[in-house]
VEXTOR-280649 format. One record per atom (N, C-alpha, C): residue number from 1; chain; x, y, z. Coordinates in steps of 0.02 Angstrom, whole numbers, plus 50000, padded with zeros to 5 digits. Each point is the difference from the previous one (the first is absolute). Example, Ala and Ser with C-alpha at 12.3 -4.5 7.8 and 13.67 -1.06 7.14 Angstrom:
residues 2
[1; "A"; [50660; 49716; 50390]];
[1; "A"; [49955; 50059; 50000]];
[1; "A"; [50045; 50060; 50000]];
[2; "A"; [49982; 50053; 49964]];
[2; "A"; [50042; 50059; 50003]];
[2; "A"; [49961; 50055; 50037]];
end
This chain:
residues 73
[1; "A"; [50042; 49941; 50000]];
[1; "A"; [49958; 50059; 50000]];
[1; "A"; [50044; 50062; 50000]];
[2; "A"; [49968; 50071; 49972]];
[2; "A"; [50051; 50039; 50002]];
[2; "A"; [49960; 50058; 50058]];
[3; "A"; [50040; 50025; 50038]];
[3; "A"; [50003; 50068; 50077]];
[3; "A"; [49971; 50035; 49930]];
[4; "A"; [49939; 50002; 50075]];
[4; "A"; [49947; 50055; 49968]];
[4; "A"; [49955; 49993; 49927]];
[5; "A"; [50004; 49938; 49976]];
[5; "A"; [49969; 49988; 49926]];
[5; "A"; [50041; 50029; 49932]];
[6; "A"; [50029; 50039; 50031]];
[6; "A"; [50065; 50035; 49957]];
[6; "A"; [50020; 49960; 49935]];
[7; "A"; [50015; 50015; 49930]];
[7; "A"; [50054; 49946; 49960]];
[7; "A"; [50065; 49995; 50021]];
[8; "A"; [50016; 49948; 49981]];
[8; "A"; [50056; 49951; 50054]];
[8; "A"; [50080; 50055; 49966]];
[9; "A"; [50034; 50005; 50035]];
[9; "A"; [50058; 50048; 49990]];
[9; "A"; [50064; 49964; 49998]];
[10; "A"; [50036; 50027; 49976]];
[10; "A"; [50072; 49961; 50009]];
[10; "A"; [50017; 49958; 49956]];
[11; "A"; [49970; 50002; 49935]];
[11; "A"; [50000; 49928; 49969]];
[11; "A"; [50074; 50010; 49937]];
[12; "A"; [50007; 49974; 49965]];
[12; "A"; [50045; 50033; 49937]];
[12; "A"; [50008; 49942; 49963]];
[13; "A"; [50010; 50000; 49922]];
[13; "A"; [49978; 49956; 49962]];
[13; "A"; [50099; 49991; 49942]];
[14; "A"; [49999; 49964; 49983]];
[14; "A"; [50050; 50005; 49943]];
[14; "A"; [49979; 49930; 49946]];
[15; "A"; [50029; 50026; 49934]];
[15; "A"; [50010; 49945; 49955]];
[15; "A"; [50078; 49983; 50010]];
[16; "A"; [50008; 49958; 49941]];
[16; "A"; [50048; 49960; 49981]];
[16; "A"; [50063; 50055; 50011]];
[17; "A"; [50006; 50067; 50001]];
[17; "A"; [50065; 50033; 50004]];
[17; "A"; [50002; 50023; 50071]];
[18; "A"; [49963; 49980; 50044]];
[18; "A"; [49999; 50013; 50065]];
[18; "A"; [49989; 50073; 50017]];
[19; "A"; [49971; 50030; 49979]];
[19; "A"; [49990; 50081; 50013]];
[19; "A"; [49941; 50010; 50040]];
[20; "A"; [49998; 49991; 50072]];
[20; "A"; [49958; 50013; 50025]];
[20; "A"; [49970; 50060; 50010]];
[21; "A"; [49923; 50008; 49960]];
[21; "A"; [49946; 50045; 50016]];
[21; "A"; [49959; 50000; 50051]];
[22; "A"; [49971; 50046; 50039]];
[22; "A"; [49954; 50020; 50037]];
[22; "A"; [49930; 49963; 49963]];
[23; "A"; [49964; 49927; 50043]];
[23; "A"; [49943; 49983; 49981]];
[23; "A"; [49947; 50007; 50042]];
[24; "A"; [49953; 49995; 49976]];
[24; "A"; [49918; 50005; 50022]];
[24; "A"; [49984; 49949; 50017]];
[25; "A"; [49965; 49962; 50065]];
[25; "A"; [49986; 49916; 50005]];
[25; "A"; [49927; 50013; 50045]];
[26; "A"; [49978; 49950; 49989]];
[26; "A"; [49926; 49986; 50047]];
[26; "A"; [50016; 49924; 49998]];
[27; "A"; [49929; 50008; 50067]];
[27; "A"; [50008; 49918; 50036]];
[27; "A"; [49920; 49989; 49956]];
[28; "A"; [50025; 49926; 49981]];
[28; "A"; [49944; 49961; 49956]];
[28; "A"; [49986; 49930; 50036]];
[29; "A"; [49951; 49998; 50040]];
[29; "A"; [49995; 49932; 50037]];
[29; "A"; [50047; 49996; 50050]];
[30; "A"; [50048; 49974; 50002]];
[30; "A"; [50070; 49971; 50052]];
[30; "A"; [50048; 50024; 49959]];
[31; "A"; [50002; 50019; 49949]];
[31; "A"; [50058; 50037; 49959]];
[31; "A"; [50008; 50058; 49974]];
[32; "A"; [50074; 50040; 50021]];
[32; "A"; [50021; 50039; 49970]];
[32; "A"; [50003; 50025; 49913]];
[33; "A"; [49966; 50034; 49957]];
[33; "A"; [49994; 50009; 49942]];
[33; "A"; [50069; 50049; 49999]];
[34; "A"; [50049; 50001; 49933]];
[34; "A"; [50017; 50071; 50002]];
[34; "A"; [50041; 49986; 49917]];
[35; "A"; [49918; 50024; 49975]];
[35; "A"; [49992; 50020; 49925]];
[35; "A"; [50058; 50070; 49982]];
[36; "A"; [50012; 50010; 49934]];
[36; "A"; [50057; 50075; 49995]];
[36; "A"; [49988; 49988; 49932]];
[37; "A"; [49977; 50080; 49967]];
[37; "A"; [49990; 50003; 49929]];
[37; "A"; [50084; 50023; 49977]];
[38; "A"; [50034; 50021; 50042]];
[38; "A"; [50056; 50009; 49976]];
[38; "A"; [50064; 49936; 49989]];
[39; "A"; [49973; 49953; 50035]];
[39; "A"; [50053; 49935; 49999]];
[39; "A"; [49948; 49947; 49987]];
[40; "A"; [49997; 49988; 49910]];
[40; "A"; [49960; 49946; 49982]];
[40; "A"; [50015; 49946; 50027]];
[41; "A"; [50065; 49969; 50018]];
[41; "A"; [49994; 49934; 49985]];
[41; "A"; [50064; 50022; 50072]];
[42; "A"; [49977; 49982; 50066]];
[42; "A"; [50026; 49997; 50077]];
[42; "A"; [50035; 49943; 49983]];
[43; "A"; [50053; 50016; 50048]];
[43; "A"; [50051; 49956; 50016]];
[43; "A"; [50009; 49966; 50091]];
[44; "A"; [49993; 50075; 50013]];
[44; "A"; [50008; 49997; 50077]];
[44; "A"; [49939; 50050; 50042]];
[45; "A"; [50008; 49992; 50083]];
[45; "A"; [49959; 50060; 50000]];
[45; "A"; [50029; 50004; 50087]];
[46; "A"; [50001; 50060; 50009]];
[46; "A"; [50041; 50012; 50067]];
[46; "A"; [49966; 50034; 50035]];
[47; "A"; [49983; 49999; 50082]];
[47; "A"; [49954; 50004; 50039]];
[47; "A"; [50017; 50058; 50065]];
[48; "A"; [50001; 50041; 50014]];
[48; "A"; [50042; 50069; 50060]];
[48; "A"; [50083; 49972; 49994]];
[49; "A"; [50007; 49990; 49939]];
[49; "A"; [50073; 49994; 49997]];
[49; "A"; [50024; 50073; 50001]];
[50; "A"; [50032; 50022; 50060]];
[50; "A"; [50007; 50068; 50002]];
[50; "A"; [50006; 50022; 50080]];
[51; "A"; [50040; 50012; 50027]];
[51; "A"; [50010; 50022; 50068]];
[51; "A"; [49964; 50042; 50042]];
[52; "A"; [49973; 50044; 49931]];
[52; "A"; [49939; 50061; 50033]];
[52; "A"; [49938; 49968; 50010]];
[53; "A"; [50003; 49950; 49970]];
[53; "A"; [49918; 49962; 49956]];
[53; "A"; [49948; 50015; 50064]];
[54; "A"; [49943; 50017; 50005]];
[54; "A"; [49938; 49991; 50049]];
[54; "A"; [49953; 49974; 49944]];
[55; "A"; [49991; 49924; 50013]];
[55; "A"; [49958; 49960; 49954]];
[55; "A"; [49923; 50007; 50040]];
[56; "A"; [49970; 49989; 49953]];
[56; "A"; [49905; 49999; 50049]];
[56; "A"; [49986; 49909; 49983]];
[57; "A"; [50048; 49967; 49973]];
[57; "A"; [49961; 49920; 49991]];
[57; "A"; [49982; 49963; 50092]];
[58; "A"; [49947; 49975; 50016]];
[58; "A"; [50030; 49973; 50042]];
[58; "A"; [49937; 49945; 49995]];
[59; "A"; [50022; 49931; 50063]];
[59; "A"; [49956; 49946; 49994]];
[59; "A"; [49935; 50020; 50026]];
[60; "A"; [49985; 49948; 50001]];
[60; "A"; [49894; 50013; 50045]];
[60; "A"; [50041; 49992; 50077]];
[61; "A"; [50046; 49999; 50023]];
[61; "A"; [49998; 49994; 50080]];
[61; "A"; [50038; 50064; 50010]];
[62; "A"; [50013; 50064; 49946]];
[62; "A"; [50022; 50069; 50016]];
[62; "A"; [50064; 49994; 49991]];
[63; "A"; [50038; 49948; 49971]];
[63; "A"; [50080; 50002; 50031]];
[63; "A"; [50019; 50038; 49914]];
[64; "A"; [50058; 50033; 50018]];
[64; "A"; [50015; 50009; 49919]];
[64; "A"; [50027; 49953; 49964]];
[65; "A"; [50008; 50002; 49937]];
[65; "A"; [50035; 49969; 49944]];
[65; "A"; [50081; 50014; 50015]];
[66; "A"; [50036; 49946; 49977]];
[66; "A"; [50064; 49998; 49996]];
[66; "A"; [50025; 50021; 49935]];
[67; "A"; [50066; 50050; 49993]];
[67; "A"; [49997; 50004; 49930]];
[67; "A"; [50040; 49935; 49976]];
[68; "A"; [49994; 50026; 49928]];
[68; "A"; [50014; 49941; 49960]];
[68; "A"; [50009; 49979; 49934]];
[69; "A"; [50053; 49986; 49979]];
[69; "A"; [50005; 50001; 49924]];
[69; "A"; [50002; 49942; 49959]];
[70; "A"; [49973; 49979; 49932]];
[70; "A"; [50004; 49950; 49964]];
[70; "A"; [50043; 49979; 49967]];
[71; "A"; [50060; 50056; 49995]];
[71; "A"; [50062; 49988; 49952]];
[71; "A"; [50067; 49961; 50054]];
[72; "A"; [50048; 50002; 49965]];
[72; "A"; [50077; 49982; 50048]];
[72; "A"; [50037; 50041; 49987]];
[73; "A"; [49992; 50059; 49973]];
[73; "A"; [50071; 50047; 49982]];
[73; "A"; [50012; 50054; 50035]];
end
């Protein structure tokens, strides 16, 4: 769920050259969506990767989300 009904923050998207953009995500059922008209075809997607990050994801028992990324580099 996201603090306050808010869209979910912190998200960032890259293709195949790893250039991570600033993405847009919503929760769909039990899952994280995070569609990007600017990066057709995702590679990775990285989560308050960022020291400043104040993410709003958190579970149904209030705790927050851990960040978190899909790539290894």
């Amino acid at each position: 769920m996201s603090k306050g009904k808010q869209p979910l923050s912190w998200f960032t998207i890259a293709g195949k050259d790893m250039k991570f953009v600033t993405a847009r995500a919503f929760i769909e059922g039990d899952k994280v969506i995070v569609p990007s008209e600017t990066v057709p075809a995702p590679v990775a997607v990285r989560f308050a990767w960022s020291n400043i990050a104040d993410p709003n994801l958190f579970n149904k028992d209030g705790l927050p989300a851990r960040p978190f990324r899909t790539d290894n580099k």
